[in-house]
Backbone as CSV, one residue per row, in Angstrom:
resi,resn,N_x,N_y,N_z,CA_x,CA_y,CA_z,C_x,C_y,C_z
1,UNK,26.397,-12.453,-5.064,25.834,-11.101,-4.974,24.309,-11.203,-4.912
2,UNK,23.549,-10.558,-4.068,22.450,-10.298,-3.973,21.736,-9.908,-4.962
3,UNK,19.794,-11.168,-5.296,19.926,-10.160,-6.430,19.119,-8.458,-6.788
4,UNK,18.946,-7.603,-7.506,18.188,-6.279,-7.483,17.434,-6.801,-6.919
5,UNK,16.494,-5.571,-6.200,15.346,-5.278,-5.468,14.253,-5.753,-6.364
6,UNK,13.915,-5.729,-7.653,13.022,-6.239,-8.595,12.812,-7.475,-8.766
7,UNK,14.284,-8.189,-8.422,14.265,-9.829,-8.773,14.260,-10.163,-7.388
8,UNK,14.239,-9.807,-6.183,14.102,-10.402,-4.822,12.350,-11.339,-5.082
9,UNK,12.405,-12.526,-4.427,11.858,-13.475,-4.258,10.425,-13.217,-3.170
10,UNK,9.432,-12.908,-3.494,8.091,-12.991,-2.516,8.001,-13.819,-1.472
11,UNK,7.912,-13.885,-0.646,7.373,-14.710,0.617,6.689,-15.564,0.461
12,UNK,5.598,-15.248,-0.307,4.687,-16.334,-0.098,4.676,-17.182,-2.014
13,UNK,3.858,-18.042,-2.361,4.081,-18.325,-3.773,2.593,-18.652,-4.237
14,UNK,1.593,-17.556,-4.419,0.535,-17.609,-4.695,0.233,-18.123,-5.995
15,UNK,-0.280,-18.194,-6.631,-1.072,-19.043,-7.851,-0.683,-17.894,-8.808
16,UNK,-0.342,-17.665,-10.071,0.142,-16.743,-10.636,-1.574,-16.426,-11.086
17,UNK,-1.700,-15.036,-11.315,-3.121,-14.622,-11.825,-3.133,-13.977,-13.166
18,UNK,-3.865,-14.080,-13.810,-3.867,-13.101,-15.184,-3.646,-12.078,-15.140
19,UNK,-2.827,-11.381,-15.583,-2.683,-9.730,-15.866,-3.004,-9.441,-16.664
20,UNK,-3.458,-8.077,-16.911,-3.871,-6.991,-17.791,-3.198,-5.784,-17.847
21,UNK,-2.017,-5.265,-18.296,-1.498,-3.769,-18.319,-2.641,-3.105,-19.334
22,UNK,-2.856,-1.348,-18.755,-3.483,-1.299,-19.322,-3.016,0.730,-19.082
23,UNK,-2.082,0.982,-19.954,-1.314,2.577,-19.327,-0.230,2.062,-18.061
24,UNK,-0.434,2.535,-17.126,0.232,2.663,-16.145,-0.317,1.715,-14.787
25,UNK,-1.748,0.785,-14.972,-2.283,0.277,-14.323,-1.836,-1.679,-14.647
26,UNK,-1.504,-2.163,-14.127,-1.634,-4.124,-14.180,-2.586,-4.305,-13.471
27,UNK,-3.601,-4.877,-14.118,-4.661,-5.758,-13.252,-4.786,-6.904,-12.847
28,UNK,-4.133,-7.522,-11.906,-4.434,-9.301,-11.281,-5.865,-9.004,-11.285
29,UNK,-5.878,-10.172,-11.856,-7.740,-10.680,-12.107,-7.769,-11.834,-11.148
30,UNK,-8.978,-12.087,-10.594,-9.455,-13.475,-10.087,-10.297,-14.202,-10.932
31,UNK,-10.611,-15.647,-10.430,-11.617,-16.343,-11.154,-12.849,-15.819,-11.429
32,UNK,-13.774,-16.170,-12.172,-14.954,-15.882,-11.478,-15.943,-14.588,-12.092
33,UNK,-17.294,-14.953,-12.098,-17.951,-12.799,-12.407,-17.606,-12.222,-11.581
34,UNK,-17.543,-10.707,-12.068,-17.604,-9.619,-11.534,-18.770,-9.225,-11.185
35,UNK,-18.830,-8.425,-10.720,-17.639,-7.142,-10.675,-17.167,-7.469,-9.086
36,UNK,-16.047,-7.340,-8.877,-14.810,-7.553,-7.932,-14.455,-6.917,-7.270
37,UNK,-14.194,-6.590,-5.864,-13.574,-5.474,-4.879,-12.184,-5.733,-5.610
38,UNK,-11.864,-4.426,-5.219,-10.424,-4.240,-6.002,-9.527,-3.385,-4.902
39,UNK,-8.139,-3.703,-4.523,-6.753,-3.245,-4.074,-6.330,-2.401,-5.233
40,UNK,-5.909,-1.498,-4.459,-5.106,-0.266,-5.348,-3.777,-0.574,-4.351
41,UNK,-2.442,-1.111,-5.251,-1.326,-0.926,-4.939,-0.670,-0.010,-5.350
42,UNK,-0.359,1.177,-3.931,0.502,1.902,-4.675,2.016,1.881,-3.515
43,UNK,2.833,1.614,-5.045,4.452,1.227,-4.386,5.222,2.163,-3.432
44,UNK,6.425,1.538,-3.412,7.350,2.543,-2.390,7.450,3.845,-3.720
45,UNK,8.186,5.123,-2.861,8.965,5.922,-3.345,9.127,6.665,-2.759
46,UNK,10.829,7.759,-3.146,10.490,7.537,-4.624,11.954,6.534,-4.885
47,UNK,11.890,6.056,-6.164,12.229,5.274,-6.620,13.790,5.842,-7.440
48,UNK,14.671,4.835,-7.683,16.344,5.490,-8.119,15.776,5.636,-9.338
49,UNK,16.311,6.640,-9.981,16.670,6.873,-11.477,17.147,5.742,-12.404
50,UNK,16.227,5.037,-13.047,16.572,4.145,-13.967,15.661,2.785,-13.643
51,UNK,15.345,2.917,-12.232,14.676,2.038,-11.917,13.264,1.228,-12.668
52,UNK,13.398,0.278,-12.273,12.859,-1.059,-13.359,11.127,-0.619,-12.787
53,UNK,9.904,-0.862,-13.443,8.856,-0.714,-13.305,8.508,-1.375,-12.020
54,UNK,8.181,-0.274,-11.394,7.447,-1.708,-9.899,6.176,-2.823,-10.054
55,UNK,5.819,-2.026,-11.553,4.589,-3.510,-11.907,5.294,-4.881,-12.176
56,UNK,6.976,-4.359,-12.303,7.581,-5.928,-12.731,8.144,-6.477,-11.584
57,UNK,8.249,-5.994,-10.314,9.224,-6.451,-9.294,7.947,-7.873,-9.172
58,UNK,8.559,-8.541,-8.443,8.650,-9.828,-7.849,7.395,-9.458,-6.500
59,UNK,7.908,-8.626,-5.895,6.973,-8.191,-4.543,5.465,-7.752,-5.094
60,UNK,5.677,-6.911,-5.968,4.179,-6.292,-5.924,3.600,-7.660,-6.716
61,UNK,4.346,-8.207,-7.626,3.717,-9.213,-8.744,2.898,-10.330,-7.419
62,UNK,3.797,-10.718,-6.460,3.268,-11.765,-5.577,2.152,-11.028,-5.041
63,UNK,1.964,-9.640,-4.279,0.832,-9.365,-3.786,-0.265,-9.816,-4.730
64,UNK,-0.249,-8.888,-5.654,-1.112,-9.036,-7.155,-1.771,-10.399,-7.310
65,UNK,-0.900,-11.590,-7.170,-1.509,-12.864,-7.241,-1.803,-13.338,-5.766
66,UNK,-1.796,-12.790,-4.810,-2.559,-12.432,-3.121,-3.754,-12.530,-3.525
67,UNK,-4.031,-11.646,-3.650,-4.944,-10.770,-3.370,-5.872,-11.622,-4.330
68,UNK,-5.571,-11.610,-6.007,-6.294,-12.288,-6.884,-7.080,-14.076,-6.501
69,UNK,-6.249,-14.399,-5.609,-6.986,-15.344,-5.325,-7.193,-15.372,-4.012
70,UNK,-7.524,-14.093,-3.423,-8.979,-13.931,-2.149,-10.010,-13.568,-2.981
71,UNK,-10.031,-13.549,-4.768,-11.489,-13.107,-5.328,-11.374,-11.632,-5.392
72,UNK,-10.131,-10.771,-5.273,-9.960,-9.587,-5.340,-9.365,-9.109,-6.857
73,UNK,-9.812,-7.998,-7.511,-8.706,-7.208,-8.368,-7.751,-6.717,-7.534
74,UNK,-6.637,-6.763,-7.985,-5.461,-6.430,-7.305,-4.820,-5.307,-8.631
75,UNK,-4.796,-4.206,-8.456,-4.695,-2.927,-9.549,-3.235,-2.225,-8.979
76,UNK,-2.321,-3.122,-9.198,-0.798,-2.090,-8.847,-0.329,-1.235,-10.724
77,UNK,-0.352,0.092,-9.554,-0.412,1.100,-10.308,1.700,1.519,-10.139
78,UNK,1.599,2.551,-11.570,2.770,3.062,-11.912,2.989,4.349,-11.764
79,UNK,4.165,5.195,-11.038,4.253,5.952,-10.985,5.688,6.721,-10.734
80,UNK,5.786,7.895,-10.831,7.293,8.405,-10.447,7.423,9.390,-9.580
81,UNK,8.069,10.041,-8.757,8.375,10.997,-8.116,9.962,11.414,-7.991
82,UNK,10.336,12.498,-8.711,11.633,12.866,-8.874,11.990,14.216,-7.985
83,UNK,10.451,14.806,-7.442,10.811,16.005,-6.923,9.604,15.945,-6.059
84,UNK,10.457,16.035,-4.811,9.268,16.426,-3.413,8.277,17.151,-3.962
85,UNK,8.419,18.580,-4.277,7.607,18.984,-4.355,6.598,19.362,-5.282
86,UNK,6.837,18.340,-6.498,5.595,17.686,-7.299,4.678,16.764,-6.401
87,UNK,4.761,16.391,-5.133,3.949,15.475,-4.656,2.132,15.858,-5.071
88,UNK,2.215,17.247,-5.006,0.403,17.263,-5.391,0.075,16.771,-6.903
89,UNK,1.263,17.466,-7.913,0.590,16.696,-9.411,0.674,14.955,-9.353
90,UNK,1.758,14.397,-8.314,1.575,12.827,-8.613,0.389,12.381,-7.311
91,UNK,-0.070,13.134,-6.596,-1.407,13.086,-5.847,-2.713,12.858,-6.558
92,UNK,-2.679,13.688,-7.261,-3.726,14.201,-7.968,-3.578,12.454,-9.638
93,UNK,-2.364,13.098,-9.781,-2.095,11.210,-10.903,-2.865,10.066,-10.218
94,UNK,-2.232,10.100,-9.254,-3.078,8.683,-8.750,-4.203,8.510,-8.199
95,UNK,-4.821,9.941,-8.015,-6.042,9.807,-8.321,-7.284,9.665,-9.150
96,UNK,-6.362,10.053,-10.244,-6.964,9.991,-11.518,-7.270,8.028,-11.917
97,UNK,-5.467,7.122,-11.417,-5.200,6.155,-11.743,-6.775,5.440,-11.248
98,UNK,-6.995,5.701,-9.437,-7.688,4.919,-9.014,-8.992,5.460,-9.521
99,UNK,-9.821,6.132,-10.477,-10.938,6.286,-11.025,-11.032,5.669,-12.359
100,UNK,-9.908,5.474,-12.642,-10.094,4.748,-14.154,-10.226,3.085,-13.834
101,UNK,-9.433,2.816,-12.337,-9.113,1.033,-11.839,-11.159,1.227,-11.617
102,UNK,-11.437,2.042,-10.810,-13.115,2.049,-10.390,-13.946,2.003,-11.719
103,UNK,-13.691,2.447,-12.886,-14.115,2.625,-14.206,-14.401,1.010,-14.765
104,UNK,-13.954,0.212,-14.474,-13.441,-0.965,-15.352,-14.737,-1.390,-14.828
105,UNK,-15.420,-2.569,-15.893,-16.799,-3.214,-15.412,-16.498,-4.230,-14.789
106,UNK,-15.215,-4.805,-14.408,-15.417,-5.867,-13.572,-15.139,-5.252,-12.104
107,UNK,-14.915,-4.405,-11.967,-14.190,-4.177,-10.379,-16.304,-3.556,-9.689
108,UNK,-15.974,-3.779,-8.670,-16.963,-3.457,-7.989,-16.499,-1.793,-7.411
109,UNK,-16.857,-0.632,-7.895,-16.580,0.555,-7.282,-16.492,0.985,-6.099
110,UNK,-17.658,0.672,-5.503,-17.830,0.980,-4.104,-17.176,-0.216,-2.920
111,UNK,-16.055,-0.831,-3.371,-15.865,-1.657,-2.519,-14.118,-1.428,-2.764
112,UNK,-13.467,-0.544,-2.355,-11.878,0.047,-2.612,-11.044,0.222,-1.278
113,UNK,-10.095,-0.788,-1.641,-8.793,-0.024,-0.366,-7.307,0.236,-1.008
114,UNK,-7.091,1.111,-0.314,-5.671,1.881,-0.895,-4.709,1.378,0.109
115,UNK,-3.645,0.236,-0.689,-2.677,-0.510,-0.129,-1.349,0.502,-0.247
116,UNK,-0.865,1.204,0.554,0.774,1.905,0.554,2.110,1.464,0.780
117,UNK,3.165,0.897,0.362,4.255,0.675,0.877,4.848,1.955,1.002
118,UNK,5.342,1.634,1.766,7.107,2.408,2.034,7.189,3.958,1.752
119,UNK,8.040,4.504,1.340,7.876,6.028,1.130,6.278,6.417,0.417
120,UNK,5.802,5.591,-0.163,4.248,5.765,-1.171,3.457,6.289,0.174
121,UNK,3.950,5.944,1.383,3.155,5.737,2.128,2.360,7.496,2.675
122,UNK,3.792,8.252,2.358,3.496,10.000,2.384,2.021,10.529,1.387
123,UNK,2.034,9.756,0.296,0.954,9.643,-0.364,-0.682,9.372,0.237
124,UNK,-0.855,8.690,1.523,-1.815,8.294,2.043,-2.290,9.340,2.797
125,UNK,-2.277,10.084,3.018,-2.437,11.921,3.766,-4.138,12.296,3.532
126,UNK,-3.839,12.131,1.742,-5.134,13.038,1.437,-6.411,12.097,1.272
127,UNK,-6.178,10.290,1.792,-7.338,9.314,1.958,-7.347,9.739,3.092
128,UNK,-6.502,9.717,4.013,-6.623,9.470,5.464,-7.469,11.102,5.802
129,UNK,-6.978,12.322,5.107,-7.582,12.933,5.677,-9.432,13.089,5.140
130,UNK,-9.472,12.601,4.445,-11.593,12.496,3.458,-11.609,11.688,2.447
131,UNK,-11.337,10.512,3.013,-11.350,9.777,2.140,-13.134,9.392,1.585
132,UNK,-13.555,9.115,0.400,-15.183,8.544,0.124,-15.543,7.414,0.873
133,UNK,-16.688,7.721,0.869,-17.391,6.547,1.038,-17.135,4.953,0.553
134,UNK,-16.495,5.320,-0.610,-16.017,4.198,-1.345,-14.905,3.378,-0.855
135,UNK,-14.178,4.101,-0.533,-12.767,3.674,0.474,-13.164,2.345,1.767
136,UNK,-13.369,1.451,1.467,-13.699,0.650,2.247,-12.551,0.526,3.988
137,UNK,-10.562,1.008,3.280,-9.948,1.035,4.634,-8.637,1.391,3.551
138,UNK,-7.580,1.859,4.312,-6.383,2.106,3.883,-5.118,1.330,4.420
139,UNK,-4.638,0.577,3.706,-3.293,-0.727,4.528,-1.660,0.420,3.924
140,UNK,-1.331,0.303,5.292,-0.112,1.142,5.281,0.871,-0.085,5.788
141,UNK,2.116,-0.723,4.720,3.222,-1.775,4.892,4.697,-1.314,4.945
142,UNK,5.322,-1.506,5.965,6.727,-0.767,6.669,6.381,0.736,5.932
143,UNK,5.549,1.661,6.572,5.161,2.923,5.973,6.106,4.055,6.634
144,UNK,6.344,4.797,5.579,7.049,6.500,6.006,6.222,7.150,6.203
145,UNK,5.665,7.372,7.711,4.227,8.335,7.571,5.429,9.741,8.221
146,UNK,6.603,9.946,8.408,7.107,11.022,8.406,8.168,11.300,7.586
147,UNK,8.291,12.522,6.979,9.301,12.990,5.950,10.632,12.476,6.424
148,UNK,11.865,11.736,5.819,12.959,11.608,5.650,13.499,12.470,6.402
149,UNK,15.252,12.502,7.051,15.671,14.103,7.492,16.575,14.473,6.202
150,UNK,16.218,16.135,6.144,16.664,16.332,5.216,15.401,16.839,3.944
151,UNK,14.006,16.252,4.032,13.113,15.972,2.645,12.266,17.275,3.299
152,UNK,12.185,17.873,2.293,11.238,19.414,2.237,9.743,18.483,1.352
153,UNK,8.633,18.513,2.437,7.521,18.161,1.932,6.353,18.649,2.269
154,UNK,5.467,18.696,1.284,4.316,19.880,1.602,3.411,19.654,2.290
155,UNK,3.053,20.024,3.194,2.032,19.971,4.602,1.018,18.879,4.293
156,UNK,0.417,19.016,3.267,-0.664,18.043,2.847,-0.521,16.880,2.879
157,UNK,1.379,16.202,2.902,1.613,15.039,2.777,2.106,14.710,4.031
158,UNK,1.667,15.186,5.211,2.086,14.484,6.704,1.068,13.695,6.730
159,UNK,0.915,12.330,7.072,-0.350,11.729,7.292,-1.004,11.342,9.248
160,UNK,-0.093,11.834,9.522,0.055,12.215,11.294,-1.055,13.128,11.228
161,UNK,-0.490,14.245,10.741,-1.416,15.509,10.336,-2.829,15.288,10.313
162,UNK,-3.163,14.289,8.890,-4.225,13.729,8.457,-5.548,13.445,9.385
163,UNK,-5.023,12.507,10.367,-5.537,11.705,10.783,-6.545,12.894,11.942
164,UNK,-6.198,14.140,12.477,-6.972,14.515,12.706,-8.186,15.860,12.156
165,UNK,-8.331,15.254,11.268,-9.547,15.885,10.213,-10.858,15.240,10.353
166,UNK,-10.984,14.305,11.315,-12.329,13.839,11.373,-12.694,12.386,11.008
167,UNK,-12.014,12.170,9.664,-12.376,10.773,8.990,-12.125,9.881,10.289
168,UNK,-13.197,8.409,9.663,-13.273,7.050,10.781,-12.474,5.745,9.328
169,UNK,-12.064,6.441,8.238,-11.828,5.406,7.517,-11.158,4.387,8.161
170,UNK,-10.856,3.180,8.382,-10.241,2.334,9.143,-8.684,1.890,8.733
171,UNK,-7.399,1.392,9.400,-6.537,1.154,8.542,-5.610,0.173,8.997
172,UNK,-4.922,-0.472,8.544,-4.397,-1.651,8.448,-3.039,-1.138,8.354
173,UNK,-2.019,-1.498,9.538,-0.373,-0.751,9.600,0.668,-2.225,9.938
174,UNK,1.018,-2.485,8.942,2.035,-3.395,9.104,3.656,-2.859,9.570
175,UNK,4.089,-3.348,10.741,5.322,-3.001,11.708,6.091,-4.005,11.271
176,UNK,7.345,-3.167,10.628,8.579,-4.527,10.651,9.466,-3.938,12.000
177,UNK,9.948,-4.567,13.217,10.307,-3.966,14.211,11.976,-4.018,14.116
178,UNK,12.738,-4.287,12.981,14.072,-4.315,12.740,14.144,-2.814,11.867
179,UNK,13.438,-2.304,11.019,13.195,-1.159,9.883,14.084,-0.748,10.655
180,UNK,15.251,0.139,9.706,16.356,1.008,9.675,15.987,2.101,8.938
181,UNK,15.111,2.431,8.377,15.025,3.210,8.376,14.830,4.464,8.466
182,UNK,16.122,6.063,8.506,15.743,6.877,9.399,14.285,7.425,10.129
183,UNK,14.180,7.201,11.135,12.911,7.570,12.082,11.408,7.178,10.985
184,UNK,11.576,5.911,11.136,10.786,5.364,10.561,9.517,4.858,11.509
185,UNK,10.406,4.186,11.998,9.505,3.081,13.536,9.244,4.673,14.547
186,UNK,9.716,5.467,14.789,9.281,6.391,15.251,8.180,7.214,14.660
187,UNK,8.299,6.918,13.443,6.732,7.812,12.755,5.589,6.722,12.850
188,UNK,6.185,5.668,13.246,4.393,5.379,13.231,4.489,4.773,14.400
189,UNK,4.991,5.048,15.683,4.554,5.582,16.612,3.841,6.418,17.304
190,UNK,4.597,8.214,16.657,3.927,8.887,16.573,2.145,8.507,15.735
191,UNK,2.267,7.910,14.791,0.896,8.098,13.663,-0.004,7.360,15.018
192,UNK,0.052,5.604,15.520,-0.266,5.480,16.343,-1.040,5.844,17.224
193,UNK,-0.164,6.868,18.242,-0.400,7.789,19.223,-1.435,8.495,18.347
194,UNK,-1.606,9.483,17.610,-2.519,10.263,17.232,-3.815,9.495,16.529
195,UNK,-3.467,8.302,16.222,-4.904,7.499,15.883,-5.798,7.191,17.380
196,UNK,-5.037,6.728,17.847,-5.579,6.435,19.170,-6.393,7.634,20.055
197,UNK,-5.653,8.821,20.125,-6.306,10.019,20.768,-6.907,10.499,19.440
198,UNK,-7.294,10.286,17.924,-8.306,10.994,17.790,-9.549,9.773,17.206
199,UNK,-9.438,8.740,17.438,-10.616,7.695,17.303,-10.222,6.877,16.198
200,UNK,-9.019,6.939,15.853,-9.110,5.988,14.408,-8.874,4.712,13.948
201,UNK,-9.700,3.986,14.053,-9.450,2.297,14.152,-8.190,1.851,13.049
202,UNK,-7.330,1.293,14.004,-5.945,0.587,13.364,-6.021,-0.835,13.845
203,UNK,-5.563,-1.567,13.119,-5.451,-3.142,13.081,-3.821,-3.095,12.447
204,UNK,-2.768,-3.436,13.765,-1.736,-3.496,13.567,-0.962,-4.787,13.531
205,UNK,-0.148,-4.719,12.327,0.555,-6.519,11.939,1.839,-5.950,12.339
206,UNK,2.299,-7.083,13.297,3.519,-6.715,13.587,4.637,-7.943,13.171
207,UNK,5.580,-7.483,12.537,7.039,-8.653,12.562,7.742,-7.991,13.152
208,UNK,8.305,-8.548,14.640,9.169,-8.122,15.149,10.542,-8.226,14.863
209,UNK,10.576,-9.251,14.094,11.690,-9.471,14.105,12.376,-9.063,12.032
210,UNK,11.463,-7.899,11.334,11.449,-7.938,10.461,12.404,-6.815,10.133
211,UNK,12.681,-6.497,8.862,13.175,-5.486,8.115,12.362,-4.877,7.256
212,UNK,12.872,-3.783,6.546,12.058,-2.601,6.000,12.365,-3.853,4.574
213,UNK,10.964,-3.966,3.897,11.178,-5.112,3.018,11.156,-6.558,3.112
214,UNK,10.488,-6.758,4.574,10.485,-7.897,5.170,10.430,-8.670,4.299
215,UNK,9.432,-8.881,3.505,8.450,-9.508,2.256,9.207,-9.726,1.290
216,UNK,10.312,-9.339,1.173,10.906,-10.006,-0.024,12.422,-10.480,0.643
217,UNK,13.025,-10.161,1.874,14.219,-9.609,2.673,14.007,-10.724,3.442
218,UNK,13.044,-11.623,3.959,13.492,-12.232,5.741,12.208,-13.556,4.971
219,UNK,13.168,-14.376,4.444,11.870,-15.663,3.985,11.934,-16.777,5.067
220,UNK,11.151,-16.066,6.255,10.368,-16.617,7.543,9.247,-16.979,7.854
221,UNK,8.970,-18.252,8.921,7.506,-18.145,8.870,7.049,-16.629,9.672
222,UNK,7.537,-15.964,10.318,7.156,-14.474,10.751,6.276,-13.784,10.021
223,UNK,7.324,-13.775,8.565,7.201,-13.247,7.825,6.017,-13.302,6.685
224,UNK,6.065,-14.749,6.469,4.888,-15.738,5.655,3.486,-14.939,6.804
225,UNK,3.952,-15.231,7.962,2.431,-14.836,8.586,2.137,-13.563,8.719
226,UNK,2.541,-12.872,8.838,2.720,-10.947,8.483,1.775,-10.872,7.332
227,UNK,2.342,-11.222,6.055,1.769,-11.437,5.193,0.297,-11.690,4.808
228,UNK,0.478,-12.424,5.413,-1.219,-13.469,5.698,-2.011,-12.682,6.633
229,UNK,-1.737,-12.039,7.167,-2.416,-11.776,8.362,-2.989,-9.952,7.924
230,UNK,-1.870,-9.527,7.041,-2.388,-8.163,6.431,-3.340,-8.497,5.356
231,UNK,-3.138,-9.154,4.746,-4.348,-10.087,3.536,-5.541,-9.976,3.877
232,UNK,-5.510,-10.851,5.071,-6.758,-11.244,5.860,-7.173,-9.912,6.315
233,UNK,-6.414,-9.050,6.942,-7.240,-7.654,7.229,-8.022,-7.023,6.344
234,UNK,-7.216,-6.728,5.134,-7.848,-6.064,3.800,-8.885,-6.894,3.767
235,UNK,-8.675,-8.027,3.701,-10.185,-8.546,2.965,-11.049,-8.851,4.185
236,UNK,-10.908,-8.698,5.280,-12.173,-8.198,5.580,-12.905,-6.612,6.124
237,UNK,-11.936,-5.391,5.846,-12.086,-4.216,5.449,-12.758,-4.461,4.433
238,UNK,-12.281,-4.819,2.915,-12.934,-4.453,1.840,-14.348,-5.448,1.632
239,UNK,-14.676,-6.491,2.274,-15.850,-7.522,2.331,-16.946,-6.704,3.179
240,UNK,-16.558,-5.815,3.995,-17.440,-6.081,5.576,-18.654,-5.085,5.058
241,UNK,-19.813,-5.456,5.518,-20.853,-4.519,4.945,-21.234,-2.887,5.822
């Protein structure tokens, strides 16, 4: 038997990094002084009822030690969503989360990107549409940038939508080209298309040959390089002056 989604195995096998829980925030630390550009991971959702902390899965833990040894804080954050249409109070949560990750004296403030998986990814709306100055770029990984069929969700959280409000924030869209999930690969097509006609620089990682979960689901070199290759984007989004 396959094992849970929590205990699935990372792709890659980075150097384990120090953590810090600290509320609802784990901090992968790197070597080294600060203060540190820092990744805000925020997970899929929403998530089953009962479900195990995503600060403990296996996937985010491997990003976490990614990222920590490109010299990054890697800040995967905790959260829940039980009802569509709470999406603005857990909007507004994780915004709160990522001012307290900017708070800390080792992270460097002005040097922030907001990493999204999977359904989290509906969450990315209100960077994409004004995001700060601070926002160095936004990485969207096998992302739901359109509502589920069936999911009643509030205008604010189309990130299609978003994208034409003006912002140049830049963003990083990882394609698994196997994703099953409903009209998934079709929403960020669509997102795509509307980056393109309204100016918005995308740097797209593609596994063609991947699944929704590639990263813990398909232990390929494809996959290993997907990986690597979204890494390498972030960090030089969050480096570039």
């Amino acid at each position: 038997m396959d094992d849970p989604v929590e205990q699935q195995p990372f792709v890659l096998a980075p150097p384990a990094a120090p953590v810090e829980r600290h509320g609802r925030v784990d901090l992968h630390l790197p070597t080294g002084d600060g203060p540190h550009p820092v990744v805000v991971i925020v997970h899929g959702a929403p998530l089953p009822p009962g479900a195990p902390d995503p600060r403990d899965w296996l996937l985010y833990q491997g990003y976490g030690a990614l990222l920590a040894e490109q010299g990054l804080v890697a800040a995967v954050i905790s959260y829940r969503v039980t009802d569509l249409a709470a999406l603005p109070a857990t909007a507004d949560d994780i915004a709160g989360l990522v001012e307290a990750v900017r708070a800390d004296p080792r992270v460097d403030a002005q040097r922030v990107v907001l990493w999204f998986f999977s359904g989290g990814s509906l969450l990315s709306a209100d960077w994409l549409r004004a995001a700060p100055a601070w926002v160095r770029g936004i990485a969207l990984t096998y992302p739901l940038l359109v509502p589920l069929p069936g999911w009643e969700v509030p205008p604010r959280f189309l990130p299609v939508d978003a994208l034409g409000a003006g912002s140049t924030t830049p963003v990083v869209l990882t394609r698994a080209g196997q994703d099953k999930l409903p009209g998934l690969l079709n929403g960020i097509a669509t997102f795509l298309d509307a980056a393109a006609r309204t100016g918005r620089p995308v740097r797209l990682v593609e596994v063609p040959d991947g699944q929704h979960a590639f990263d813990i689901l398909d232990h390929t070199a494809q996959s290993r390089d997907a990986v690597r290759a979204a890494r390498d984007a972030v960090v030089d989004l969050i480096r570039a002056d």
